[in-house]
C-alpha positions in Angstrom: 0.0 0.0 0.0 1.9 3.3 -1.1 1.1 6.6 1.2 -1.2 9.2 0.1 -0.5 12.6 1.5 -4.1 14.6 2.3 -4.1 18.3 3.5 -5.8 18.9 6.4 -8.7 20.6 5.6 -9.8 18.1 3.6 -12.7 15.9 4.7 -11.0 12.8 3.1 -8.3 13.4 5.4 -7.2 11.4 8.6 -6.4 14.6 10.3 -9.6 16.1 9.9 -11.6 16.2 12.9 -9.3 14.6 15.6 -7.4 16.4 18.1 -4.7 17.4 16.0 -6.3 19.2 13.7 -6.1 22.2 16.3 -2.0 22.3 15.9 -2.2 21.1 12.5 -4.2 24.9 12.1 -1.7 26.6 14.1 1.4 25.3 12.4 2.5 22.4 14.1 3.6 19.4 12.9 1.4 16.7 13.4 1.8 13.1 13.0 -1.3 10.9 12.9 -0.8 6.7 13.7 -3.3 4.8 13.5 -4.1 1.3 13.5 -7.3 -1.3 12.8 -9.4 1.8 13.2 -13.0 1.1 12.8 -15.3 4.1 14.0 -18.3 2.3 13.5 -17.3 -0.4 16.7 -18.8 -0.4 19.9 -17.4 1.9 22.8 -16.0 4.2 20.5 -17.0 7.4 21.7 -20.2 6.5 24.0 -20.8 5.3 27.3 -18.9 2.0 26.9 -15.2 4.0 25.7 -13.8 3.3 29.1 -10.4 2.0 30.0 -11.5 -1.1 30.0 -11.4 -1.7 26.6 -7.7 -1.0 26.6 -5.2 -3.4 26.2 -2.6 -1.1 27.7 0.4 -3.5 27.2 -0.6 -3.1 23.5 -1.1 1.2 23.3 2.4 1.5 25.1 4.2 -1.0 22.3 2.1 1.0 19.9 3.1 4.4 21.7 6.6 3.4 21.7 6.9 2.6 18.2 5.3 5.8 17.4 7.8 7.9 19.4 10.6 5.9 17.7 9.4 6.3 14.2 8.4 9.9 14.8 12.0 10.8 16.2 13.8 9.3 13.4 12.1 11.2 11.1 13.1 14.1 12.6 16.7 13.4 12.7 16.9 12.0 9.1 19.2 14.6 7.2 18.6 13.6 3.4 
């Protein structure tokens, strides 16, 4: 699957709408992970989105690639 870039104002977009679309307006870069995202699943956004729906061994391994990935980006000099 090849990456598609999307501006941010764009519907379409996997920025628009979430929390970083606020810095994304201001300026800042943003970087959006996601995974198996499926907005149509149960606890997602209603009564039942409680911690105990997360595997939290899973969002750190998930957070921690995330960091990694984000901070070699930054540092790559090409």
């Amino acid at each position: 699957m090849l990456a598609e870039e999307r501006v941010e104002w764009e519907p379409r977009s996997s920025l628009y709408n979430t929390d970083g679309q606020i810095f994304s307006d201001l300026g800042i870069p943003v970087v959006l992970f996601m995974e198996n995202y499926d907005i149509n699943r149960t606890g997602y956004h209603d009564t039942d989105d409680t911690m105990k729906n997360i595997d939290l061994d899973y969002a750190s391994a998930v957070a921690a690639i995330a960091i990694e990935s984000v901070a070699a980006a930054a540092c790559d000099k090409r």
